[in-house]
C-alpha positions as CSV (number, residue, x, y, z in Angstrom):
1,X,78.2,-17.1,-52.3
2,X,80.4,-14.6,-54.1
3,X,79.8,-11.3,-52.2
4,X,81.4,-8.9,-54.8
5,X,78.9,-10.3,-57.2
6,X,75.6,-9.8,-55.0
7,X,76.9,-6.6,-54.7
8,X,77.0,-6.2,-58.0
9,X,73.4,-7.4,-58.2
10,X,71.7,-5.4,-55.4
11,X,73.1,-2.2,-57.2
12,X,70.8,-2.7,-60.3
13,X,67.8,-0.5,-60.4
14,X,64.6,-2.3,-59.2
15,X,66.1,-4.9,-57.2
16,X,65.1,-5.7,-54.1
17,X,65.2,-8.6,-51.3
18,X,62.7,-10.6,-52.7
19,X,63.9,-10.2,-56.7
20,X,67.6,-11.1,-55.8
21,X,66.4,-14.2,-53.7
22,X,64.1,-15.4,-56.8
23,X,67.2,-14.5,-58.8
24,X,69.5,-16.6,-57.4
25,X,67.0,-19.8,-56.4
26,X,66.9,-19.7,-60.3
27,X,70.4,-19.6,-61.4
28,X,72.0,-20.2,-58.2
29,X,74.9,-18.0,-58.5
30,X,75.0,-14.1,-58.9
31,X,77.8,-14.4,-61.7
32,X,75.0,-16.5,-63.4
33,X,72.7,-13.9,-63.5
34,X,75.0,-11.5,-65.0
35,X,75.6,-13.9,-68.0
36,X,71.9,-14.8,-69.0
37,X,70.1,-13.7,-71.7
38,X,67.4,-10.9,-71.4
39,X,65.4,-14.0,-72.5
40,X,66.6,-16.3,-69.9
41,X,66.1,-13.4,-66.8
42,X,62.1,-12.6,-67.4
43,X,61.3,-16.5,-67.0
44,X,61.9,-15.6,-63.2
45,X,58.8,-14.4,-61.1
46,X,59.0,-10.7,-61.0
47,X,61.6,-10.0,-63.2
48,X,60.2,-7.9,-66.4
49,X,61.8,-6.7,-69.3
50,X,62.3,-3.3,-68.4
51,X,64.3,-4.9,-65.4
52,X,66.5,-7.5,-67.3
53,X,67.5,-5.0,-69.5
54,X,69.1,-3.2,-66.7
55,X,70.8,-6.5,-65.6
56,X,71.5,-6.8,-68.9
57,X,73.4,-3.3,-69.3
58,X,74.2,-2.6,-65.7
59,X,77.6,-1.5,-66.0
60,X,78.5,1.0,-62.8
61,X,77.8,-2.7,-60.4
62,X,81.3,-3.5,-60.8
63,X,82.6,-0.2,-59.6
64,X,79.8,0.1,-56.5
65,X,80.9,-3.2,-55.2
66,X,84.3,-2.9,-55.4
67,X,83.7,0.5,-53.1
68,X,81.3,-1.3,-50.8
69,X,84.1,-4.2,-50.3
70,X,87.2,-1.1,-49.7
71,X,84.6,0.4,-47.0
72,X,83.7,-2.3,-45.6
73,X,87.4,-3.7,-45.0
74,X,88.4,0.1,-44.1
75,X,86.2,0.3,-41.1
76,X,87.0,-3.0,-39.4
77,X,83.1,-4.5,-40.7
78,X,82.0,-7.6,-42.4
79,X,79.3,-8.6,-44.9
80,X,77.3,-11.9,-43.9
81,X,74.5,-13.0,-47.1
82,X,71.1,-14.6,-46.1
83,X,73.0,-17.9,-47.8
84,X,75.2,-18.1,-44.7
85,X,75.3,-20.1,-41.4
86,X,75.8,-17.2,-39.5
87,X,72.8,-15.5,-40.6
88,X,70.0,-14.9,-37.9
89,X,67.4,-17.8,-38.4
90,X,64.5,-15.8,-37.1
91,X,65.5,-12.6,-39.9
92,X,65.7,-15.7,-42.5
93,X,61.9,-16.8,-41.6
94,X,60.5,-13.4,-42.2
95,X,59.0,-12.2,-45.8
96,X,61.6,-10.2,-47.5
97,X,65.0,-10.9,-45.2
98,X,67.6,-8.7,-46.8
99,X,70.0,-10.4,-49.3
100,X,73.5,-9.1,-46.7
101,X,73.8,-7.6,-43.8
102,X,76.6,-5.4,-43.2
103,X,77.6,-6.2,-39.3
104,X,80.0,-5.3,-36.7
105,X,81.0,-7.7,-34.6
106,X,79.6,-11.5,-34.9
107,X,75.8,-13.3,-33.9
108,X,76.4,-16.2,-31.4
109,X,74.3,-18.7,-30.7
110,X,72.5,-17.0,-28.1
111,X,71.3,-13.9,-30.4
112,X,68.3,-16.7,-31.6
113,X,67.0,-15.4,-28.2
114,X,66.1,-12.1,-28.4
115,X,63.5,-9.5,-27.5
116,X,63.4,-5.9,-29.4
117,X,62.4,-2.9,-26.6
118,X,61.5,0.1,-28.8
119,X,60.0,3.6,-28.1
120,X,60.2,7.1,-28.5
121,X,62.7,9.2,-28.8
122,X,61.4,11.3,-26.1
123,X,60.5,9.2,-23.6
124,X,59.4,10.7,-20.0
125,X,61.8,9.5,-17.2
126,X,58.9,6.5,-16.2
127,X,59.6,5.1,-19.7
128,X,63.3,5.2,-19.3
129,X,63.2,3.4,-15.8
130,X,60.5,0.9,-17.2
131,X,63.0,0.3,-20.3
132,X,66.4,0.1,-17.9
133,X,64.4,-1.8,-16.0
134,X,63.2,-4.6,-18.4
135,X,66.3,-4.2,-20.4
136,X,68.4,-5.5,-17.4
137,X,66.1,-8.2,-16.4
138,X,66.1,-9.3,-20.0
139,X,69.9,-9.5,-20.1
140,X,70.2,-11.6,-16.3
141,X,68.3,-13.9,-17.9
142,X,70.5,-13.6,-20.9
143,X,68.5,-13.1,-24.0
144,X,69.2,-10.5,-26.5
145,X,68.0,-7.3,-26.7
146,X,67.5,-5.6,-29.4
147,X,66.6,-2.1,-30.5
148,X,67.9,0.9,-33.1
149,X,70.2,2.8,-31.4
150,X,67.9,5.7,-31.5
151,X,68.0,8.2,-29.6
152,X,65.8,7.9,-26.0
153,X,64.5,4.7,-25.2
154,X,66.9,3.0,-27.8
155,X,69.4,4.6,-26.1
156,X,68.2,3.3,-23.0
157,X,67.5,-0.6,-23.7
158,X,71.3,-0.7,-25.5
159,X,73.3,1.1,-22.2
160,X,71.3,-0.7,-19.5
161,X,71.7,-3.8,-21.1
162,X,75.5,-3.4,-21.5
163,X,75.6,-2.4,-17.9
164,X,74.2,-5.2,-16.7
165,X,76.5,-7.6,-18.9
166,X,74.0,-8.7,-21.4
167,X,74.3,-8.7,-25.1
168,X,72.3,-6.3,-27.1
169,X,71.9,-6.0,-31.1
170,X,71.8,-2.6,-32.4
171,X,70.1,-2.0,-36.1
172,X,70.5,1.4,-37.7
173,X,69.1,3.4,-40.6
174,X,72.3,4.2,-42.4
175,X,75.5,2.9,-43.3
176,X,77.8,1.5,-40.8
177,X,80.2,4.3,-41.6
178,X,77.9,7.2,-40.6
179,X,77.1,6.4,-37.2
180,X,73.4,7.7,-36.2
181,X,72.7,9.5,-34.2
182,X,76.7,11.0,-34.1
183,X,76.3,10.9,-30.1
184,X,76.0,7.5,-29.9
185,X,79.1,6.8,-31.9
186,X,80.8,5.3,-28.1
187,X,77.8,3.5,-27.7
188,X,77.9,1.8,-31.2
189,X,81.3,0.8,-30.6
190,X,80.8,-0.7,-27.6
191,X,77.8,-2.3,-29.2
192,X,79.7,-3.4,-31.7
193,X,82.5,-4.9,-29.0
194,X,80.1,-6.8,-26.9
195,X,77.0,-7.3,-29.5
196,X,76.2,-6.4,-32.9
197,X,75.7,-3.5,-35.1
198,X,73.6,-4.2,-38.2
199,X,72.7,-2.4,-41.4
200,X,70.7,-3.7,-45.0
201,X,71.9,-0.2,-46.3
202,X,75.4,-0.3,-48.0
203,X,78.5,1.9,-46.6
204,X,78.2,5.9,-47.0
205,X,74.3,5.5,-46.7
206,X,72.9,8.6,-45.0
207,X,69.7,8.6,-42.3
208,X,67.4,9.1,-44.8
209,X,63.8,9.1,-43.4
210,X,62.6,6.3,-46.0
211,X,65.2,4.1,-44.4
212,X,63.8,3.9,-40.9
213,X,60.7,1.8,-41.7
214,X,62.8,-1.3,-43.5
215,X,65.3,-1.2,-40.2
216,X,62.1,-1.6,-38.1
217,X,61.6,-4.6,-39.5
218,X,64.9,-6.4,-39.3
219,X,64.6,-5.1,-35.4
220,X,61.3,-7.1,-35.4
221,X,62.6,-10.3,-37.4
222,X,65.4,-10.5,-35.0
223,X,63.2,-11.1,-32.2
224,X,61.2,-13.4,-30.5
225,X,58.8,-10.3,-29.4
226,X,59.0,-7.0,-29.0
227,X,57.8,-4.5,-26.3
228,X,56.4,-1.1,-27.2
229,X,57.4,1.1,-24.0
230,X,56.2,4.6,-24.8
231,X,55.3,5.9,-28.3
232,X,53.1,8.2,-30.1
233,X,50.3,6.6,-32.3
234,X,52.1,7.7,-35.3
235,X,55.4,7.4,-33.7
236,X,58.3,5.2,-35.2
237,X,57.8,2.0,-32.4
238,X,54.1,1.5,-33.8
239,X,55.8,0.6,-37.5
240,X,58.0,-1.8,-35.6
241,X,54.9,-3.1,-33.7
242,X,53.1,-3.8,-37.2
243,X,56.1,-5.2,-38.8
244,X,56.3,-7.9,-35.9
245,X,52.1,-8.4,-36.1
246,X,53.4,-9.0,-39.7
247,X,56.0,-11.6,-38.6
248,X,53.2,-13.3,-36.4
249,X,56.0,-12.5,-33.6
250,X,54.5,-11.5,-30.1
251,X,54.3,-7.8,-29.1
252,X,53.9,-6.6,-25.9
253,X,53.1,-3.0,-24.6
254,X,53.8,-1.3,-21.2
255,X,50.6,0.8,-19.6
256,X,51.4,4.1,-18.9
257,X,49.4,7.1,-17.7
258,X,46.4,7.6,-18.9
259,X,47.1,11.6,-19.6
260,X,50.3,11.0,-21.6
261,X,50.0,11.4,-25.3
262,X,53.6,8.9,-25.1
263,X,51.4,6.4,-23.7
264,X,48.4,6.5,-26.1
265,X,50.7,3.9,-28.6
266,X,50.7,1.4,-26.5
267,X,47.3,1.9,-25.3
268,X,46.0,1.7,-28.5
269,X,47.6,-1.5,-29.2
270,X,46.3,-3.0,-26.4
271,X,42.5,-1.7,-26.7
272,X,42.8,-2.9,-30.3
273,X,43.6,-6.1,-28.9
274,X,47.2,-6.2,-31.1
275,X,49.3,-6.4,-28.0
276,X,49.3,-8.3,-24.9
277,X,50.0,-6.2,-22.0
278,X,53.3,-6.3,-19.9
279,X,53.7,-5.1,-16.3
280,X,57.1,-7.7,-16.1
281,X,59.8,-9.7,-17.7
282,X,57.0,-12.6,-16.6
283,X,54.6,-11.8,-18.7
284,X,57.1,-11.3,-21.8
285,X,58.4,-15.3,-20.8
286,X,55.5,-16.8,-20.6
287,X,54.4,-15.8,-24.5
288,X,58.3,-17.0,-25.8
289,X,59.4,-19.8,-23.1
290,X,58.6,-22.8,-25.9
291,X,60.8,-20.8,-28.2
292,X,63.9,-20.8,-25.5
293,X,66.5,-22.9,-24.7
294,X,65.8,-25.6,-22.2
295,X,67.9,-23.3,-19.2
296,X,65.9,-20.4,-19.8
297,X,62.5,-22.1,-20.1
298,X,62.0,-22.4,-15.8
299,X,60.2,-20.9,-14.0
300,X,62.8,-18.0,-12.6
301,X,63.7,-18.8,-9.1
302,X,63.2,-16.0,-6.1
303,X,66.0,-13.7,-6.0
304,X,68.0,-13.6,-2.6
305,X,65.9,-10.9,-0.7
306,X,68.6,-7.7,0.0
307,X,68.6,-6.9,3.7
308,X,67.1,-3.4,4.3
309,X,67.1,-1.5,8.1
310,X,63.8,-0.2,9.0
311,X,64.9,3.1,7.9
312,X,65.9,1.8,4.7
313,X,62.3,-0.4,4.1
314,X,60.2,3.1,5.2
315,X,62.6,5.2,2.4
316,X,62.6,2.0,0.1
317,X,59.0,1.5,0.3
318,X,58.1,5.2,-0.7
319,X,60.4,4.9,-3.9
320,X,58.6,4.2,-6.8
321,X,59.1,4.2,-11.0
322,X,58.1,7.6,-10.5
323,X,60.7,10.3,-9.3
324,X,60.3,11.8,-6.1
325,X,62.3,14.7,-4.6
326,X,64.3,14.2,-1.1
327,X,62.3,17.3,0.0
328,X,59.2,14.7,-0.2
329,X,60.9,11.5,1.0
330,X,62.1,13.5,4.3
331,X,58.1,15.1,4.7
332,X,56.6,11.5,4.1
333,X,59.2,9.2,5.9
334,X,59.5,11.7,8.8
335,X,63.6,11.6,9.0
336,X,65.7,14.6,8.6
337,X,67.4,15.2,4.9
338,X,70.9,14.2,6.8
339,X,69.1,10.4,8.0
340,X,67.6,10.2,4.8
341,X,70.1,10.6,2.7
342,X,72.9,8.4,4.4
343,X,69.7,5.9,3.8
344,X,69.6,6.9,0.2
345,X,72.9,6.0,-0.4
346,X,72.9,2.9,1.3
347,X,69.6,1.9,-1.2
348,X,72.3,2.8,-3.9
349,X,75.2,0.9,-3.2
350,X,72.4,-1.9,-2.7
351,X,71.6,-1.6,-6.2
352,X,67.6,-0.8,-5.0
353,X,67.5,2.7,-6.0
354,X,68.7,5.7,-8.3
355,X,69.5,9.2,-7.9
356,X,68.6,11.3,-10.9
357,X,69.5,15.5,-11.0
358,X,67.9,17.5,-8.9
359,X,68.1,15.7,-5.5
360,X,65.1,12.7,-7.3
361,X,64.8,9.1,-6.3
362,X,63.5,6.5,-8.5
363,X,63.7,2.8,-8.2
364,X,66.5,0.9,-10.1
């Protein structure tokens, strides 16, 4: 598939996904369609004659492509079309896949497992640990995350997944030159390193609000499932939520309190009985294990169990999702803030707990 000429295509007014793909199951070839015949272009579904008349006079498609091609080889990225190998089955299976995808850095083979975490931006500090924590189980069993590279729990799913050696597949809302949000340019590029960065919107494309819901849905076609962690009812997670429903993909939501307006999107999804409730990786395997490769369809086996003194188990034991301060864990575990926080940092280089600002524990 010539890329320059898709290009050319997808710039013409009033085309989108599903008109480029009739397009070229017609003539097979976009060069084709830029030699037919007003005549010959409305015999394909959805094509009118207001439309091939801009085919037929589109003459700025020649100069957007041949800027989308300099940009694209200017910041290191590629262009990969629905027509190639490399192409992500699962987006391919969806209804309107876009035509390319501009990427950094390459799918594999294991990307065809993957599981999209999404939530708010402002997530309280039990959604992040609920996301790290899912995020990293996810990527020891290693399938894919995925997620928008948003900021908050985005954020979250992307770093903890990186930390814990995993691949992760970030899809933004603008072009892959403008980098959004500009803080997590590092993360991108380390995204882009050990994963993938994807985009449908060409080069110089800004964050434009419109732009979000169509990336929410190539986050949901990527993926087996995805898990709604914290969101608003209106919030941008619940679009991604629908777009999977759409997909007939699984989706998943984690409880959260009851008072928490974060936690009334997930709620809602699982009241309306349009997500199956996760309190584990578990209950995110069972739903996708026919889907998996034959190593990742087991049954997980135990994990060693970590050695803990008895003053570790007592600190370990009140440590929750929840943070707690050391002022508390001292009152409640009845050791003195010296004992207790040699403890603490043993539970840390033990990988059982975190220390968060302020002199709060949460488990890791």
């Amino acid at each position: 598939m010539n890329v320059r000429d898709l290009l050319r295509l997808l710039s013409v007014p009033r085309i989108g996904p599903l008109k480029v793909r009739a397009l070229i199951s017609h003539f097979h070839d976009p060069a084709e369609v830029f030699k037919a015949s007003p005549h010959d272009l409305i015999k394909v579904p959805g094509i009118d004659k207001k439309i091939a008349s801009s085919i037929a006079h589109h003459e700025s498609g020649e100069r957007f492509a041949d800027d989308q091609l300099k940009r694209v080889n200017k910041h290191g990225a590629r262009i990969i079309t629905v027509w190639d190998k490399e192409y992500p089955e699962l987006l391919k299976k969806i209804y309107d896949p876009p035509p390319i995808l501009y990427v950094f850095g390459a799918f594999t083979k294991a990307d065809a497992s993957s599981v999209a975490i999404v939530g708010t931006r402002r997530p309280s500090t039990y959604g992040e640990n609920v996301a790290e924590l899912f995020s990293k189980e996810l990527a020891k069993l290693g399938i894919t995350t995925v997620s928008g590279l948003a900021r908050g729990i985005d954020t979250v799913v992307h770093s903890a997944t990186l930390r814990s050696g995993g691949r992760t597949i970030a899809v933004i809302g603008s072009g892959l030159d403008i980098p959004y949000p500009s803080e997590n340019k590092k993360l991108m590029e380390r995204i882009a390193e050990e994963g993938v960065v994807v985009s449908e919107f060409p080069m110089g494309s800004k964050p434009d609000a419109p732009n979000f819901p169509r990336r929410n849905r190539i986050i949901s076609g990527l993926s087996l499932a995805t898990i709604v962690v914290e969101s608003h009812v209106d919030g941008g997670a619940m679009i991604t939520a629908t777009t999977a429903l759409d997909q007939n993909r699984a989706v998943f939501a984690i409880p959260g309190n009851i008072t928490e307006p974060r936690s009334v999107g997930p709620h809602t999804l699982i009241r309306d009985g349009r997500a199956a409730l996760a309190v584990s990786v578990q209950d995110v395997l069972e739903e996708i294990r026919q889907h998996l490769p034959p190593k990742l369809r087991q049954p997980r086996q135990q994990e060693a169990r970590v050695e803990l003194n008895l003053f570790e188990q007592c600190l370990y034991d009140l440590i929750t999702t929840e943070p707690i301060h050391i002022d508390l864990l001292t009152e409640r575990s009845e050791m003195t803030t010296s004992d207790a926080l040699v403890n603490l940092l043993s539970l840390e280089f033990k990988g059982l707990v975190r220390q968060l600002p302020g002199k709060y524990f949460v488990r890791s």
